[in-house]
C-alpha positions in Angstrom: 0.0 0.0 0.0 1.3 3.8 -0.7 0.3 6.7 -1.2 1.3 9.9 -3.6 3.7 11.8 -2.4 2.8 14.7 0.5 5.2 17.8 -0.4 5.4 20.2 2.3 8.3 23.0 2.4 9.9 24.2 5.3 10.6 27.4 7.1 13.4 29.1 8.5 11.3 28.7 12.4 13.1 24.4 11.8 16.6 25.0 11.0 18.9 23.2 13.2 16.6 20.5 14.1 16.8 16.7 13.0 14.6 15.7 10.5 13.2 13.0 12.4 11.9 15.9 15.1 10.9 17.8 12.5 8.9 14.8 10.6 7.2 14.7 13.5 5.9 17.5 14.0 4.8 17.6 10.1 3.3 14.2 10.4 1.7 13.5 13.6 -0.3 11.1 12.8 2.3 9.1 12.4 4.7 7.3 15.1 8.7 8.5 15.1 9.7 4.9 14.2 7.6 4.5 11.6 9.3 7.9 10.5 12.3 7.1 10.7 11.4 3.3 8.8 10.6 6.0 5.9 13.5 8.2 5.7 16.1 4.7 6.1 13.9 3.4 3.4 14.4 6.4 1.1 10.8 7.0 0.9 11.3 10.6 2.5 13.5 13.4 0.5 15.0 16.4 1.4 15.0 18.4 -2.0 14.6 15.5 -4.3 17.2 13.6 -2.5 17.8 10.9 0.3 19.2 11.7 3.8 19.8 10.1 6.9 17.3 11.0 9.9 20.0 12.9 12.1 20.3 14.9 9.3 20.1 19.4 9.8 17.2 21.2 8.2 18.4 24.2 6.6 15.6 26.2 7.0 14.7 26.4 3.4 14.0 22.9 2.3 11.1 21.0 0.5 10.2 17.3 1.8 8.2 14.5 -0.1 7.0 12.0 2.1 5.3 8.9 0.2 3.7 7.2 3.3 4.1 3.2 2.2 3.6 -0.4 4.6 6.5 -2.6 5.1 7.0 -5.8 3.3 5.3 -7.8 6.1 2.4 -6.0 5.9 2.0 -5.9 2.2 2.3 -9.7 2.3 -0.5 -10.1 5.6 -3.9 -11.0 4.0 -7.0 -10.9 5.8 -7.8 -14.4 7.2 -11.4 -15.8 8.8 -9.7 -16.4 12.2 -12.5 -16.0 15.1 -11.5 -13.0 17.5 -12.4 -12.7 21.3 -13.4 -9.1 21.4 -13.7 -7.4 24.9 -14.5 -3.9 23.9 -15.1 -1.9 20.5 -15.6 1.6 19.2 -14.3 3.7 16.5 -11.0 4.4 17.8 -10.0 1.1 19.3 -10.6 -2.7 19.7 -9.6 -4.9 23.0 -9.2 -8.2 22.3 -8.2 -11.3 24.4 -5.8 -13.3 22.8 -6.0 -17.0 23.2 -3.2 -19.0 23.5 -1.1 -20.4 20.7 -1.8 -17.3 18.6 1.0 -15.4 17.2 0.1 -11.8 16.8 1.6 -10.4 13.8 3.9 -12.1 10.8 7.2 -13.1 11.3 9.7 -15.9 10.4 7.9 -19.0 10.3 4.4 -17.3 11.0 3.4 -15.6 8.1 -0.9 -16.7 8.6 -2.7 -17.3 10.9 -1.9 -14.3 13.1 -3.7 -12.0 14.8 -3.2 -9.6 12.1 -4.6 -11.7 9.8 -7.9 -12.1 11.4 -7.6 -8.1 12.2 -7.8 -7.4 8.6 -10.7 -10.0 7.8 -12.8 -8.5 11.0 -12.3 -4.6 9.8 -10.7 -4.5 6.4 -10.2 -0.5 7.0 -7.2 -1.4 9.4 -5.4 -2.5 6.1 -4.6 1.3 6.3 -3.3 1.3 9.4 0.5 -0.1 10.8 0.3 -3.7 11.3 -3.5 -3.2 11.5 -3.5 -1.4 14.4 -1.4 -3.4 16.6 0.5 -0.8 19.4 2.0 -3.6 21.0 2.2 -7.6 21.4 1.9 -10.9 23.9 4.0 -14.1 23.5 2.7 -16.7 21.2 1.4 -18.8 24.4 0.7 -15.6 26.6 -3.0 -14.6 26.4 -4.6 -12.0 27.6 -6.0 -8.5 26.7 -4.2 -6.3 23.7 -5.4 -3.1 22.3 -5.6 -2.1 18.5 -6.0 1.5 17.2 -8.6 1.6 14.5 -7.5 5.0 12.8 -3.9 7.1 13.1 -4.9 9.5 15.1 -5.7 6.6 17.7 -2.6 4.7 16.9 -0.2 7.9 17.4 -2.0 8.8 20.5 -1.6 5.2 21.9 2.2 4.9 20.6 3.1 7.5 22.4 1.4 6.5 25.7 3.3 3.1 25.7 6.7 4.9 24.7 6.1 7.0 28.0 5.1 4.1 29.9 1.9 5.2 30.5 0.1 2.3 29.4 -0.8 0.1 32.8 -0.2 -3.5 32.0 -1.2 -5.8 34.7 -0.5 -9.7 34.5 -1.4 -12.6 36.5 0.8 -15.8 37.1 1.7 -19.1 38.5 5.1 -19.8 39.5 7.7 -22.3 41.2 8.7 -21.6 44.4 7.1 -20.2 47.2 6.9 -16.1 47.6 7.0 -14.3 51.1 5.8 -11.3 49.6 5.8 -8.7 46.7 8.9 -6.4 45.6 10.5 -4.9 42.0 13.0 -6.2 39.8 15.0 -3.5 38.2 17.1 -5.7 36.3 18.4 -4.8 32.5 17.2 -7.0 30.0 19.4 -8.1 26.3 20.0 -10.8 23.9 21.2 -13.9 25.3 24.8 -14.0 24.4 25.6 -17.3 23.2 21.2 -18.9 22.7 19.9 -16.3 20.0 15.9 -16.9 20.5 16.0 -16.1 24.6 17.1 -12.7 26.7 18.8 -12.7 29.0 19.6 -10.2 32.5 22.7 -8.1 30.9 24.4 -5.5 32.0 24.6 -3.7 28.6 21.1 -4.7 28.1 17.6 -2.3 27.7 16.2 -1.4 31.1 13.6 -3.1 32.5 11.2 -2.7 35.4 9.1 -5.6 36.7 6.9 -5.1 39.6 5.3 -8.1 41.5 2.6 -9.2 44.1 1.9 -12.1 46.1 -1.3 -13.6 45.3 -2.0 -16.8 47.2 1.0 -19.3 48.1 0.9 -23.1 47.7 3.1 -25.7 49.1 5.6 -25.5 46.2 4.2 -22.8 43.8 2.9 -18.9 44.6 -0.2 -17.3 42.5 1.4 -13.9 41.2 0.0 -10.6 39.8 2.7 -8.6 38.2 2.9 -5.3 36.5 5.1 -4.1 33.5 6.9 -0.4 33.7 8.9 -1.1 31.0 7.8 -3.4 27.8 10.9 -5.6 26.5 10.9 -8.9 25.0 9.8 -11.8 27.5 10.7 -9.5 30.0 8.2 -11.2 33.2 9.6 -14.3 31.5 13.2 -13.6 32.0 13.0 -11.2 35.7 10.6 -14.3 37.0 13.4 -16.5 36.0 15.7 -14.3 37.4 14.0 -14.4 40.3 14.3 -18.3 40.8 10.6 -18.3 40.5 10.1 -19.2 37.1 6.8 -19.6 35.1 4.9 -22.7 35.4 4.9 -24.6 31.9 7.4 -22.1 30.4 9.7 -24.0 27.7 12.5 -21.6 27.5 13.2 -20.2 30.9 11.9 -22.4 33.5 15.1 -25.2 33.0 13.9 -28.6 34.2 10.0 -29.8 34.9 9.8 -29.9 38.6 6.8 -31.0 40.4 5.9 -31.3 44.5 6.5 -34.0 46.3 4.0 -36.1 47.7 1.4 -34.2 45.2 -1.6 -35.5 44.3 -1.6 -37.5 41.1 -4.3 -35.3 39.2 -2.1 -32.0 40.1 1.3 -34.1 38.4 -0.2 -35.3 35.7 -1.3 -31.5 35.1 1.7 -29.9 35.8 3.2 -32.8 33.3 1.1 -31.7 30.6 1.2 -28.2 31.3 3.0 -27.1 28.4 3.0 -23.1 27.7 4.1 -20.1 30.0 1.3 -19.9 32.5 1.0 -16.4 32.5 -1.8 -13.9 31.3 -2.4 -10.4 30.4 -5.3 -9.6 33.1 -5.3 -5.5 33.0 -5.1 -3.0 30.4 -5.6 0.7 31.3 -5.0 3.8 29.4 -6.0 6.9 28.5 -9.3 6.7 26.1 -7.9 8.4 22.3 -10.7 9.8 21.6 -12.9 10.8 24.7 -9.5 11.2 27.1 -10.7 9.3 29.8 -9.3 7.2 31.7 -10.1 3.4 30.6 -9.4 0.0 31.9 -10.3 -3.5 29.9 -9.8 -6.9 31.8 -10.1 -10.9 30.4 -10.6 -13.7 33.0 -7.7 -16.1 33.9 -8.0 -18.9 30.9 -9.3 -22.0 31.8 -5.9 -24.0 32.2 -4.6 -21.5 34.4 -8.2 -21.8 36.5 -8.1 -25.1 36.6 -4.1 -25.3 37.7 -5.0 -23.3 40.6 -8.0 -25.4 41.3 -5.6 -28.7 41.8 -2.8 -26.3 43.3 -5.5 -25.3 46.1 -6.8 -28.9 46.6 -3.0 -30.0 47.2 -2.4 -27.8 49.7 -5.8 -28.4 51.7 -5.4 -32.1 51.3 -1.9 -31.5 53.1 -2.8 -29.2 55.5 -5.2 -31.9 56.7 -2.8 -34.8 56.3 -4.3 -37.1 54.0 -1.1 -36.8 52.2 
């Protein structure tokens, strides 16, 4: 998808700023890194030629921005994939992503997302960025996302994640028994020698993980956790960290552990229990339209229900000795 080419010219009032900053305040509607994906495409010049984003306005200049998707989004087609949706309107849809659903194309995933079934429920978000996807869950996370359903919305919510203004509130199940709550403020990179985990590094992103004792078990502790920062598998990784990893989680919880003396039905679950056990719960922004203050919430999925049925049964079954 593109579009013809938006000339504007510039005034004296820019020179000396970037033309990233200065993109941006042309082109609001529009997020910076999407901005910036023009210019390093070449799809933005500065006097009929191509430029780097740090580069100086003049003062005198004339832009041509031709506003075009990325490969991956070119290549998304709509697909008939049912969606759970918690809340509509015409700025936004909040949906609660089931488990094994990936959310937007990527290597070895290119149908079958929730981008695909975006496009087939409101073809209009073909217009938008990744159909209107801000921001993502894990393939086996589930939970509640937002989509923005114009720009204007997808700008305004951008920006409210980038700030960390976005409250993202998660609920899990973990090894290891928790006293209490507390904050892991712990920075968060590529794993240095296995390429498809993170890792705690020094040189890493920072990351902020805040985290509150639900209900304890014998062996495992409920958990509701909240995100200040947003980076890849980051509750995944601080958890781990931690030495409280995530029930079920194949990449950072090392080897399957289970209670002993537990009950058989509560093994052969924890056995079989075979994705991250964790959930987005809370979602709560500011509204981009009406500016209020909004919050959207999806019930713990059934496994995790039903995990912390049998984790609740073992422990009364103890505490009365029949085990």
């Amino acid at each position: 998808m593109s579009e013809s080419p938006i000339i504007k010219n510039i005034t004296e009032d820019d020179a000396g700023k970037r033309l990233d900053v200065v993109l941006a305040q042309l082109f609001p509607e529009y997020s910076r890194s999407r901005l910036k994906i023009w210019i390093e495409q070449g799809q933005v010049l500065v006097n009929g030629k191509t430029v780097r984003p740090k580069y100086k306005i003049a003062g005198d200049e004339e832009i041509q921005l031709t506003a075009q998707s990325i490969e991956s989004e070119e290549n998304c087609v709509a697909e008939d994939i049912p969606l759970d949706i918690v809340h509509q309107d015409e700025s936004i849809i909040v949906i609660n992503k089931a488990a094994d659903f990936v959310v937007h194309p990527a290597a070895g995933h290119y149908s079958g997302t929730v981008q695909n079934a975006l496009l087939h429920f409101d073809p209009a978000l073909a217009e938008i960025p990744r159909a209107g996807i801000v921001h993502r869950l894990d393939k086996d996370t589930t939970g509640v996302m937002v989509v923005a359903r114009n720009l204007t919305a997808h700008k305004y919510l951008v920006n409210q994640i980038q700030k960390h203004e976005v409250e993202r509130e998660y609920q899990a199940i973990v090894f290891g028994v928790l006293t209490g709550g507390g904050m892991v403020d712990q920075p968060i990179g590529r794993h240095p020698r296995d390429r498809i985990k993170m890792a705690v590094r020094e040189n890493g992103r920072e990351a902020v993980t805040h985290y509150r004792l639900l209900k304890r078990f014998r062996e495992h502790s409920h958990v509701k956790v909240q995100l200040e920062t947003g980076r890849t598998h980051q509750i995944r990784v601080h958890m781990s960290h931690l030495r409280h990893p995530i029930v079920g989680d194949p990449v950072y919880a090392g080897r399957h552990r289970v209670p002993a003396g537990a009950q058989p039905e509560l093994l052969e679950y924890l056995q079989h229990f075979k994705r991250q056990a964790l959930h987005a719960w809370r979602l709560s922004f500011i509204h981009p339209e009406s500016g209020e203050d909004v919050s959207y919430e999806a019930p713990l999925p059934d496994d995790m229900q039903q995990l912390l049925a049998l984790l609740e049964s073992d422990l009364q079954a103890h505490e009365a000795g029949q085990y």
